[in-house]
TORMAR-991702 format. One record per residue (C-alpha): residue in one letter; chain; x, y, z. Coordinates in steps of 0.001 Angstrom, whole numbers, plus 500000, padded with zeros to 6 digits. Example, Ala and Ser with C-alpha at 12.3 -4.5 7.8 and 13.67 -1.06 7.14 Angstrom:
BEGIN
atom aa:A	ch:A	px:512300	py:495500	pz:507800
atom aa:S	ch:A	px:513670	py:498940	pz:507140
***
This chain:
BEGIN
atom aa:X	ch:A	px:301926	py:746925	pz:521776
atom aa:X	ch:A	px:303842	py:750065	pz:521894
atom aa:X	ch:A	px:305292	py:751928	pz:518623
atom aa:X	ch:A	px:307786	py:754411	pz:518414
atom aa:X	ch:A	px:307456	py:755706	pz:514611
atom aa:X	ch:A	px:311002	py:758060	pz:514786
atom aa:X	ch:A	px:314601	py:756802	pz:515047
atom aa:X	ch:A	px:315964	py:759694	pz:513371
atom aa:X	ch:A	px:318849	py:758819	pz:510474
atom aa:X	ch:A	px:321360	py:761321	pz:510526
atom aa:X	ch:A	px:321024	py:764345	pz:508871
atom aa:X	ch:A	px:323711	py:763625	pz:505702
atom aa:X	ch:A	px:320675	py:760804	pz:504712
atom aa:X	ch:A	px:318435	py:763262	pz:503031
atom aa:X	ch:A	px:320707	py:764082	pz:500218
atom aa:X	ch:A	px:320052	py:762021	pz:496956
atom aa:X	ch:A	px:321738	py:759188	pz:496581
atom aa:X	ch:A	px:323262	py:759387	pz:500102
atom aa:X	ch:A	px:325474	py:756646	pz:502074
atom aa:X	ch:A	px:325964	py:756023	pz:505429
atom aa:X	ch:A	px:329345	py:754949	pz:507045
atom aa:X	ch:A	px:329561	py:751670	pz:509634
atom aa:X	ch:A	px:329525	py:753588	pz:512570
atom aa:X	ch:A	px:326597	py:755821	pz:511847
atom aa:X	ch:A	px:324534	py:752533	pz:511031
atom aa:X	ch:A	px:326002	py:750799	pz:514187
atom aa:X	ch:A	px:324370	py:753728	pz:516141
atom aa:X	ch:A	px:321481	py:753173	pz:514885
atom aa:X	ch:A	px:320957	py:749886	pz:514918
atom aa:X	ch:A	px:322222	py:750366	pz:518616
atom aa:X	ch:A	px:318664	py:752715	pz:518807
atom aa:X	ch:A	px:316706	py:750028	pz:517869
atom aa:X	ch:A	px:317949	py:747481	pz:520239
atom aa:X	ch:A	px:318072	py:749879	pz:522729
atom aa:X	ch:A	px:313872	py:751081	pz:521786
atom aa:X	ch:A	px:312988	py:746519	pz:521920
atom aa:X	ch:A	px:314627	py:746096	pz:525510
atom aa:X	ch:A	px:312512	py:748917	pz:526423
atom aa:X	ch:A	px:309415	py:747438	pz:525371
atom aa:X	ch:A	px:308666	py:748872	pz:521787
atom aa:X	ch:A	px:307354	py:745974	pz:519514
atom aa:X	ch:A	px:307662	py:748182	pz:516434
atom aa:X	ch:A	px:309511	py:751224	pz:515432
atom aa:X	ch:A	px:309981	py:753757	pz:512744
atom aa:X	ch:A	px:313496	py:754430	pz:510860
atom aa:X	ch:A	px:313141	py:758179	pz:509603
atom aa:X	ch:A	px:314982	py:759717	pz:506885
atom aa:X	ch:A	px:314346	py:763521	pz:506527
atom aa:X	ch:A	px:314902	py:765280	pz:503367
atom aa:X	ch:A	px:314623	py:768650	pz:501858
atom aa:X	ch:A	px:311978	py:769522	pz:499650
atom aa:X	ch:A	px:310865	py:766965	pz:496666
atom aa:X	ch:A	px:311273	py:763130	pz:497099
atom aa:X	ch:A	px:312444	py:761429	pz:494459
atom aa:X	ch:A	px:313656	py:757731	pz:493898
atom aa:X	ch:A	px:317269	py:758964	pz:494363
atom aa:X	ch:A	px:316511	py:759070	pz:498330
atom aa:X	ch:A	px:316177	py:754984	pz:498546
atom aa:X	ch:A	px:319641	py:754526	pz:498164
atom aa:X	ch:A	px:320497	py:755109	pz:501517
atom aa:X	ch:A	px:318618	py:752167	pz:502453
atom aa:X	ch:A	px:320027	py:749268	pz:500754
atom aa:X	ch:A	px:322735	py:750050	pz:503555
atom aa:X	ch:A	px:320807	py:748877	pz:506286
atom aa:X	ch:A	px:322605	py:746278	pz:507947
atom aa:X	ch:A	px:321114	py:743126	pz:509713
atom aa:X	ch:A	px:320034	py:743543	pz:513332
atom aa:X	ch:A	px:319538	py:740612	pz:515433
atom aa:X	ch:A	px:315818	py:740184	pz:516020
atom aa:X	ch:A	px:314680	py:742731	pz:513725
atom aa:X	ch:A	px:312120	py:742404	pz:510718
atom aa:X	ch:A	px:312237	py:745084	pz:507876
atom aa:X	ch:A	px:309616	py:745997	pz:506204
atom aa:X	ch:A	px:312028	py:746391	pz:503013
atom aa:X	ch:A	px:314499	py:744223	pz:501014
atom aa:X	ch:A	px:318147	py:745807	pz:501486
atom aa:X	ch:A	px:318953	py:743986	pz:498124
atom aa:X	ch:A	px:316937	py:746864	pz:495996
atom aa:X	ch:A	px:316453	py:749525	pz:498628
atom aa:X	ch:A	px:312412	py:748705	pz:497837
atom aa:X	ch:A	px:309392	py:748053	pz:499776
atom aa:X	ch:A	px:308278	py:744617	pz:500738
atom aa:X	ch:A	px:304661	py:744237	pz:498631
atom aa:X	ch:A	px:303214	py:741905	pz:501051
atom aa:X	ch:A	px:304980	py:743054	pz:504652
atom aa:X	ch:A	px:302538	py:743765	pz:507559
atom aa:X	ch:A	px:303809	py:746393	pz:510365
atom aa:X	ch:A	px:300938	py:745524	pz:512381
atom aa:X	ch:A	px:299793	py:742485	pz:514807
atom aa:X	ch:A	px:301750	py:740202	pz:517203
atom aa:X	ch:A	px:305141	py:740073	pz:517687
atom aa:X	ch:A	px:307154	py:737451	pz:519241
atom aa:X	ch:A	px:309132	py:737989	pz:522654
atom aa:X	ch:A	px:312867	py:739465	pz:521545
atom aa:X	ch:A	px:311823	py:740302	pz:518066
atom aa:X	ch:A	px:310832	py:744226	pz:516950
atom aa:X	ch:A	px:309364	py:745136	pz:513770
atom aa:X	ch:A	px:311597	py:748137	pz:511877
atom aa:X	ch:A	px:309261	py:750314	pz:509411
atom aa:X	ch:A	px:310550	py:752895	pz:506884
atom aa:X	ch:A	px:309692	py:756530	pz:507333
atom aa:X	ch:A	px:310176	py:759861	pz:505401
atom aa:X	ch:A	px:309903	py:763320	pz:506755
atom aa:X	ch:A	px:309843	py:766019	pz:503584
atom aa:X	ch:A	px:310528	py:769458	pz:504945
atom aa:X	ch:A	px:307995	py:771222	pz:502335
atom aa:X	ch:A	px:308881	py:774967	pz:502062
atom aa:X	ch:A	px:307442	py:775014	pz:498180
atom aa:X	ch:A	px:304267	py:773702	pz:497682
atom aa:X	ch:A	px:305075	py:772306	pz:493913
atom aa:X	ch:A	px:307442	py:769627	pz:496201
atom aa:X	ch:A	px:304659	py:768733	pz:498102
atom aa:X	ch:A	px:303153	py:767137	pz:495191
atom aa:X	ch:A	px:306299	py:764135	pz:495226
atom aa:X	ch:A	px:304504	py:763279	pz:498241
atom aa:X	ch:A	px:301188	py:761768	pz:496676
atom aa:X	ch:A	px:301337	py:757895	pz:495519
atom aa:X	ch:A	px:298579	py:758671	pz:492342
atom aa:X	ch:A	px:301501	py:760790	pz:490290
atom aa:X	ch:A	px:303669	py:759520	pz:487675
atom aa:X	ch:A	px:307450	py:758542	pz:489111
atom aa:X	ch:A	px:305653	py:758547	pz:493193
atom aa:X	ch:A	px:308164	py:756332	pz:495323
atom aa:X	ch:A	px:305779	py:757256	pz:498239
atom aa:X	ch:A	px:304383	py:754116	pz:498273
atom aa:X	ch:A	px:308321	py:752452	pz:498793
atom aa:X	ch:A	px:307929	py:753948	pz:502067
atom aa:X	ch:A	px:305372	py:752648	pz:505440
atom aa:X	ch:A	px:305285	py:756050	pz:506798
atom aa:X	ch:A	px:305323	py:759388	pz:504786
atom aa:X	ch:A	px:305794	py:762620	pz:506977
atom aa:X	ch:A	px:305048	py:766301	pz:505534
atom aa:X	ch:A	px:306727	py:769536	pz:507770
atom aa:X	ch:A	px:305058	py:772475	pz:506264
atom aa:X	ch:A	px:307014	py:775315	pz:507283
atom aa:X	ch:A	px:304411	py:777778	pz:506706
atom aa:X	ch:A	px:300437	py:778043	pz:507554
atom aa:X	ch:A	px:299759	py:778202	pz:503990
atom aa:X	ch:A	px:301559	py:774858	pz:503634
atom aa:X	ch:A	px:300423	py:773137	pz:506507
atom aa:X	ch:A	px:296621	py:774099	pz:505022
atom aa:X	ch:A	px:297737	py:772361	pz:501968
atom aa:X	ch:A	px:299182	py:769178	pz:504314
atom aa:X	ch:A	px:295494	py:768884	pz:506521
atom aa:X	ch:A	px:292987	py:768794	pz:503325
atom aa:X	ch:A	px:293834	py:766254	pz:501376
atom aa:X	ch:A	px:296186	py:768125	pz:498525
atom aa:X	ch:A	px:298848	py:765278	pz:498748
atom aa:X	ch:A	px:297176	py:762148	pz:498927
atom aa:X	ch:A	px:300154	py:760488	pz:500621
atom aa:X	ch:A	px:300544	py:762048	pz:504015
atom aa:X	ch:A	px:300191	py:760040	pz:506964
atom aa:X	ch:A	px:301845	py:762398	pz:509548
atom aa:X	ch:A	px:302095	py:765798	pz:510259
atom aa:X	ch:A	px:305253	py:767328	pz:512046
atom aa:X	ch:A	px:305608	py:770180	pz:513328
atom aa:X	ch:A	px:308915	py:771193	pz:514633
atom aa:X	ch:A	px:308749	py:771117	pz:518256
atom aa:X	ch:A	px:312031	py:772673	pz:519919
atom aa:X	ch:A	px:311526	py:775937	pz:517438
atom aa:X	ch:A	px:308512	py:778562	pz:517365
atom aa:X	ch:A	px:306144	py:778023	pz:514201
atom aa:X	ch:A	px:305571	py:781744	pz:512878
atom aa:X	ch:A	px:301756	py:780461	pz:512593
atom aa:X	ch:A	px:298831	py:779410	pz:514250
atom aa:X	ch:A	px:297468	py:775688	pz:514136
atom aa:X	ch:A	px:293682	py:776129	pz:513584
atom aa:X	ch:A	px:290964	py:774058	pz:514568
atom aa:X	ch:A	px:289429	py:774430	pz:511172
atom aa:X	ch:A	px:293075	py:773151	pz:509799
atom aa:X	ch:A	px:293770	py:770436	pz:511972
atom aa:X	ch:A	px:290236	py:768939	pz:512448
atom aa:X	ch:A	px:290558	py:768594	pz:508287
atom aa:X	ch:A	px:293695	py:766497	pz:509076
atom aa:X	ch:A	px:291947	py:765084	pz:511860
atom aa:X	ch:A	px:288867	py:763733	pz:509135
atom aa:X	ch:A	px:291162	py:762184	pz:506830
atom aa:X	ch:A	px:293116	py:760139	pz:509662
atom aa:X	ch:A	px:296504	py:762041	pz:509264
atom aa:X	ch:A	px:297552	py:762176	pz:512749
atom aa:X	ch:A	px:299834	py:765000	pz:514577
atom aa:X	ch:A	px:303736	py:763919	pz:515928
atom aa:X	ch:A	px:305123	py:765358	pz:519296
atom aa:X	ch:A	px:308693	py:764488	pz:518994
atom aa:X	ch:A	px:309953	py:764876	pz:522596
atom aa:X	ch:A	px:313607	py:764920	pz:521457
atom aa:X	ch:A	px:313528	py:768865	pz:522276
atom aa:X	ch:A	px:312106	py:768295	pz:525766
atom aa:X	ch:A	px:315420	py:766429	pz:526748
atom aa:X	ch:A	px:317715	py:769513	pz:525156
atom aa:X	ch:A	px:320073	py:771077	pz:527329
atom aa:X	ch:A	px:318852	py:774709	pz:526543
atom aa:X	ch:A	px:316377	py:775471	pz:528536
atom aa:X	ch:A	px:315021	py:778186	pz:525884
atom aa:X	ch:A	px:314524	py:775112	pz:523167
atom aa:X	ch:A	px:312601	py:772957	pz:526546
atom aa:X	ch:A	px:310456	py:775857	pz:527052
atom aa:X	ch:A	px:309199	py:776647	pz:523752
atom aa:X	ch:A	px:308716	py:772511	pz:523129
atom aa:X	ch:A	px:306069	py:772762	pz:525917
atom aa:X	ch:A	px:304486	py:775987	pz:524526
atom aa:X	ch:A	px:304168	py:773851	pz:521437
atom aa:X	ch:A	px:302922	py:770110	pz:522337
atom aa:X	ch:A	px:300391	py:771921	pz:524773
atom aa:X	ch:A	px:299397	py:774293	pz:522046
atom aa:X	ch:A	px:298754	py:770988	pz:519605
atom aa:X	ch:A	px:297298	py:769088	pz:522200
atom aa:X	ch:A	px:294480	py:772177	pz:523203
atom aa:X	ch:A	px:293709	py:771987	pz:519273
atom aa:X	ch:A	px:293430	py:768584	pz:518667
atom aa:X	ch:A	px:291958	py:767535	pz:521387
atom aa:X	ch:A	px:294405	py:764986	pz:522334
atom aa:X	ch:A	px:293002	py:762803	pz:519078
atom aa:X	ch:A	px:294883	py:761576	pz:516541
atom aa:X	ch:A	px:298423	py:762458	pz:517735
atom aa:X	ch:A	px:301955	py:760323	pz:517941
atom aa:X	ch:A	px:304353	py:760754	pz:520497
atom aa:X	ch:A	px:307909	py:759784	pz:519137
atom aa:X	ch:A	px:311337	py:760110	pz:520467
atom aa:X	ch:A	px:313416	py:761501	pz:517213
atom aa:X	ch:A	px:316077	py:759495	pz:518625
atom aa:X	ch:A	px:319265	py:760076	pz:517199
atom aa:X	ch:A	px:321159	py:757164	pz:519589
atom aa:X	ch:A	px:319923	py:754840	pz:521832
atom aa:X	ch:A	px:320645	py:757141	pz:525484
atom aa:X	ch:A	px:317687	py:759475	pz:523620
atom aa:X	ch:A	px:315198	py:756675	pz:524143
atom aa:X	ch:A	px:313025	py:756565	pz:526794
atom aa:X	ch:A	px:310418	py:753669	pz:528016
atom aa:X	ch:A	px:306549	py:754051	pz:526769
atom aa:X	ch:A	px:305671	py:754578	pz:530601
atom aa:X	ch:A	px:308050	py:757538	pz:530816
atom aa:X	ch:A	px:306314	py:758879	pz:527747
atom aa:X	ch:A	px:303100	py:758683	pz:529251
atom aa:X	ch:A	px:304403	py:760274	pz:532780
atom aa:X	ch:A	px:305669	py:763317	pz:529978
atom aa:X	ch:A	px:301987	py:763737	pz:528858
atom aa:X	ch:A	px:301738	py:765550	pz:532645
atom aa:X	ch:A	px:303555	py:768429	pz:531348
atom aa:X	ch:A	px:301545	py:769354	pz:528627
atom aa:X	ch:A	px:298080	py:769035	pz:529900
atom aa:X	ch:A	px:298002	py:765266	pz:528314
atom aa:X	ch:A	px:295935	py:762413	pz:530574
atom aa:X	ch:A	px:297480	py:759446	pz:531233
atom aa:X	ch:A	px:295303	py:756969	pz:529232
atom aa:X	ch:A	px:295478	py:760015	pz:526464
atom aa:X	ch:A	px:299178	py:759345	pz:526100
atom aa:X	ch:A	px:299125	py:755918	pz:526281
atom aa:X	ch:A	px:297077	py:756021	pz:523416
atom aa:X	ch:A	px:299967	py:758010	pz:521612
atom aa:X	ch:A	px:302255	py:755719	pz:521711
atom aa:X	ch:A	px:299749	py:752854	pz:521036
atom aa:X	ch:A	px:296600	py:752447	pz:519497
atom aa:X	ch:A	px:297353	py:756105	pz:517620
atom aa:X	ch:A	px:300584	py:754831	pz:516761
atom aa:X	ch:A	px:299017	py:751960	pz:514893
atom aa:X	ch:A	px:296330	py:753602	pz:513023
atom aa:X	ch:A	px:299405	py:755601	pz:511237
atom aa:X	ch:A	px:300543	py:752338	pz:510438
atom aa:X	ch:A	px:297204	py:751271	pz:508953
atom aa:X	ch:A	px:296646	py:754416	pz:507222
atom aa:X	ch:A	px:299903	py:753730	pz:505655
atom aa:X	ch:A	px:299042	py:750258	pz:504681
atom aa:X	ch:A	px:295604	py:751801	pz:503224
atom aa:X	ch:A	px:297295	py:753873	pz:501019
atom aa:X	ch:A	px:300179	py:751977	pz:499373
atom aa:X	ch:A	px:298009	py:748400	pz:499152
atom aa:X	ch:A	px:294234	py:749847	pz:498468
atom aa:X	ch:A	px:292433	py:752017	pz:496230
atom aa:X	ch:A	px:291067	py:755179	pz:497721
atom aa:X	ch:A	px:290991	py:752923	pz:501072
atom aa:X	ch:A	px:288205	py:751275	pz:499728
atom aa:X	ch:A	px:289290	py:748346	pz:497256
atom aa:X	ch:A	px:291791	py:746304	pz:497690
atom aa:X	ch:A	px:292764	py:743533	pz:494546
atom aa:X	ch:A	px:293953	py:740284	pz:495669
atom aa:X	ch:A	px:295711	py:737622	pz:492864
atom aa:X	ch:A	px:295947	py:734104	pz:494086
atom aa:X	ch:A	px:296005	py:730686	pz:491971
atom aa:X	ch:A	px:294052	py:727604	pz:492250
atom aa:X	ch:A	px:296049	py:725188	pz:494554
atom aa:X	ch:A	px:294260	py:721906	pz:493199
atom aa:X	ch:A	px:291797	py:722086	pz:496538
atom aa:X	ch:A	px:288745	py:721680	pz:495238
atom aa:X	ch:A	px:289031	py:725592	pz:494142
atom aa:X	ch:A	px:290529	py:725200	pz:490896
atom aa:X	ch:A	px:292089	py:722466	pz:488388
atom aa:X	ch:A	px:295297	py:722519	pz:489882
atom aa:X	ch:A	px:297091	py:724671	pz:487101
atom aa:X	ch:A	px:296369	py:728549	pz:488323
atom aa:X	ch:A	px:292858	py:728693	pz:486830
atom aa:X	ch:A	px:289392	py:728619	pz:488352
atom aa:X	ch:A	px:287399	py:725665	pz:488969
atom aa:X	ch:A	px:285656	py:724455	pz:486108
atom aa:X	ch:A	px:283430	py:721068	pz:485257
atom aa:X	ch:A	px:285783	py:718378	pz:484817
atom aa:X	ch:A	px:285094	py:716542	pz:481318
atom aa:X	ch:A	px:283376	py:713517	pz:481108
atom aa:X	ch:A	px:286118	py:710537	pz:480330
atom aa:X	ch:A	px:285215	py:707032	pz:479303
atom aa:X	ch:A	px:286125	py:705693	pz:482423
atom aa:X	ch:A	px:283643	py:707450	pz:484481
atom aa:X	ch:A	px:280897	py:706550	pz:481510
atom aa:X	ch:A	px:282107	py:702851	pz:482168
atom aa:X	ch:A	px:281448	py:703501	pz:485783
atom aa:X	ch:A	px:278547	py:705232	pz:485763
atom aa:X	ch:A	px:276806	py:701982	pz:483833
atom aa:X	ch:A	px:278521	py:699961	pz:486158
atom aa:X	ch:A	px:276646	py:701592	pz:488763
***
């Protein structure tokens, strides 16, 4: 299965409390149409804000409108998650799984703290994807080991030159704790051939570091003509010194272990313990009412019985 984990909102969806109009939803549902006749079984709606997230920033969502063939991983009704919603496995021909994604641009590191699911008011765990852009090398340090116990992705901004240096030391921390690295190839489509340029300097420059492990490829689609098949992706690994079965991976099994990682840390504890409630359903497990099975009292019709016997 291939995954695309970036169908960009528009920008105006970062702001607190922000709506979208018709048209702006129409275009994106119009991505994600687009991204399942191209072969993408599940993909990644991504709302980037500025600085701290707070529960202001699921508003936007409850305006989501229905897409034909599409399964959300959240209730439009109340904007929130979906406790028992799986983004992973099997899905059936015409039908495409839509996740929910949030990219905080993190220039303070006080905001990066909204960003872990242990602190007191977290809506981290609303979302299936949570995305940290450290705009610094200090920050990004802070990202790779572990500070904010709710990142799943790191981006880096790809069309733009970093002011820093992606260590090995950094990124292999990332690397440990299975937060994986996102190549948006949005800016290796721009017209300016400056912005083109500098995104290969970039993914090649992530790729040499990591190794070609743990890293995404997305599209940061704004509309659906910014979409492009998985097999094109994979051809784009060429440019930046990416094998083919490397890139495949990308968009694939990579793709899916963000998912997982995401799953890990809204649903377990410390990815280790995971608490399931369930009732007795009068199997042979319980009594029947929601308790757990238990000897059954001895009536006088089974003593009658018994002497019978």
């Amino acid at each position: 299965m291939f995954y695309d984990l970036n169908i960009a909102l528009p920008e105006s969806a970062g702001r607190a409390n922000a709506q979208l109009s018709g048209s702006e939803w129409a275009q994106v549902a119009q991505a994600i149409s687009q991204a399942r006749d191209l072969g993408y079984g599940v993909v990644a709606v991504n709302q980037t804000i500025q600085g701290r997230l707070t529960g202001e920033h699921l508003g936007v969502w409850r305006g989501m409108p229905a897409i034909a063939g599409a399964q959300l991983s959240w209730s439009t009704a109340t904007g929130r998650r979906i406790a028992d919603w799986r983004a992973t496995g099997q899905v059936g021909r015409g039908s495409i799984r839509v996740v929910r994604r949030v990219t905080a641009v993190i220039s303070d590191a006080a905001h990066g703290h909204s960003l872990s699911c242990s602190g007191s008011g977290s809506v981290a765990g609303d979302y299936d994807i949570v995305a940290v852009r450290p705009v610094s090398e200090k920050l990004l340090y802070a990202a790779s080991n572990g500070s904010w116990d709710g990142v799943d992705v790191i981006s880096l901004a790809m069309g733009a030159r970093w002011g820093f240096f992606a260590k090995h030391k950094t990124v292999g921390q990332a690397l440990a704790l299975g937060i994986a690295f996102e190549i948006a190839y949005d800016a290796a489509l721009a017209a300016d051939a400056a912005v083109r340029q500098q995104w290969v300097s970039n993914a090649a420059a992530l790729v040499r570091v990591t190794r070609g492990r743990g890293v995404v490829v997305t599209s940061a689609a704004r509309q659906a003509f910014d979409l492009r098949s998985p097999y094109d992706v994979v051809h784009l690994g060429d440019a930046v010194q990416l094998n083919a079965d490397l890139t495949k991976r990308c968009v694939s099994s990579n793709a899916r272990a963000v998912l997982v990682h995401g799953f890990t840390r809204v649903a377990t504890h410390r990815a280790a313990v995971s608490v399931v409630l369930s009732c007795g359903d009068g199997d042979g497990d319980g009594d029947g009412d929601g308790q757990p099975g238990a000897k059954r009292a001895r009536t006088d019709g089974d003593g009658d019985s018994a002497m019978a016997r």
